[in-house]
N, C-alpha and C positions, 0 to 999 in steps of 0.2 A: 769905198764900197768894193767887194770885190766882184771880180766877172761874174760869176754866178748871181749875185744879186741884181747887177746890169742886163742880162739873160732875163729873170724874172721882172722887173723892172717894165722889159720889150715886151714879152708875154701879155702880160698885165693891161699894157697901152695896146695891143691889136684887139684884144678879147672886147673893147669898149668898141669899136665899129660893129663888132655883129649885134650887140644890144643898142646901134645908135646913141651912143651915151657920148655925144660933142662935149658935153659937161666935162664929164670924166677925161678927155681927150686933150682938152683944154687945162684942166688942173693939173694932168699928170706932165707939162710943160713948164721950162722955168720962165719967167718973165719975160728974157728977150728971146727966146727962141725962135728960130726960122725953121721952113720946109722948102726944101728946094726940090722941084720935080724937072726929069729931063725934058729938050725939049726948046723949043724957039717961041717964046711966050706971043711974038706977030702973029705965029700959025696956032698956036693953043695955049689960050687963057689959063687954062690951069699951070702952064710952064714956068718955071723961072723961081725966083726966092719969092717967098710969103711970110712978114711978120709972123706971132703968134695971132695977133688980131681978124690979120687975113687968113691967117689957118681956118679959124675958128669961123669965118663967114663959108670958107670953103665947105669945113664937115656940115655945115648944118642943110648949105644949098644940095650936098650929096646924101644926105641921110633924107633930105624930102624928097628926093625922088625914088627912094626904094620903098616897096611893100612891108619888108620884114629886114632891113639891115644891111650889113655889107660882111658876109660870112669871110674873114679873114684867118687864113688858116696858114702857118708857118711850119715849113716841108723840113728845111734846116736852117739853126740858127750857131752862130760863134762869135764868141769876141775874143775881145785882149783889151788889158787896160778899160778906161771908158768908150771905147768901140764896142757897139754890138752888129753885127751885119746878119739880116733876116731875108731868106729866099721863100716869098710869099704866094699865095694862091690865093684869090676871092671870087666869090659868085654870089650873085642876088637875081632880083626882076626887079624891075623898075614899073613902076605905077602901069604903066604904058604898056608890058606886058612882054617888055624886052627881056634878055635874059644877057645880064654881065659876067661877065667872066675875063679875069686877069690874071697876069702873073704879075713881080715886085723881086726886084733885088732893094731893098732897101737898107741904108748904114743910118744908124742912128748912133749920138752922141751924147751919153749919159755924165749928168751933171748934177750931185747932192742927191740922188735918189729921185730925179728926174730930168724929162727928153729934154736935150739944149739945141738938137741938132737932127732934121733928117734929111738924107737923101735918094732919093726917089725915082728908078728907073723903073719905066713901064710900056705898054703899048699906048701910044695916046691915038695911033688910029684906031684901033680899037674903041678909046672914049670917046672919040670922036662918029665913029659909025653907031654907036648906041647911043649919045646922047645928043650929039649932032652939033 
């Protein structure tokens, strides 16, 4: 595939958090796929690598706590080869009436026309003060 399709590809898989579509989220991953988010998994659960399985437990525990999604919005994107690297912004409310807001460096690693690989820099104090 070339970069441009791994590009849309990336696209394609953020567009599914603002519709909560775990579904979608989920299929567009290959089999053994992991998600690694930074971070010292002792100090925050969401840290460290996560099968696809455990992905998948992940988005759905994070899409029920939103009202209306997790509006993932991608400021700049680039790859090479099957690297795609996404600099990310999201904002929601949460049930609770909180209001999230993040940023995301994230590299994803595109494999047959889908995610094999992500990696996940973020504020987790931040997830941490709004979801506790």
């Amino acid at each position: 595939m070339s970069v441009e399709d791994n590009k849309r590809i990336v696209r394609e898989f953020c567009d599914h958090f603002k519709k909560s579509n775990a579904c979608g989220l989920i299929d567009a991953m290959t089999d053994d796929a992991t998600w690694w988010v930074n971070g010292k998994p002792h100090l925050f659960p969401s840290s460290g690598t996560k099968t696809k399985e455990e992905a998948a437990k992940m988005f759905r525990n994070m899409f029920s706590a939103y009202t209306d999604g997790l509006n993932m919005q991608i400021v700049s994107i680039i790859g090479e080869g099957d690297i795609v690297a996404a600099e990310t912004r999201s904002n929601a409310t949460t049930k609770t009436g909180k209001v999230y807001e993040n940023e995301y460096a994230l590299l994803f690693t595109v494999r047959d026309g889908k995610i094999a690989n992500v990696r996940e820099y973020t504020d987790l104090l931040h997830v941490l003060e709004v979801f506790g």
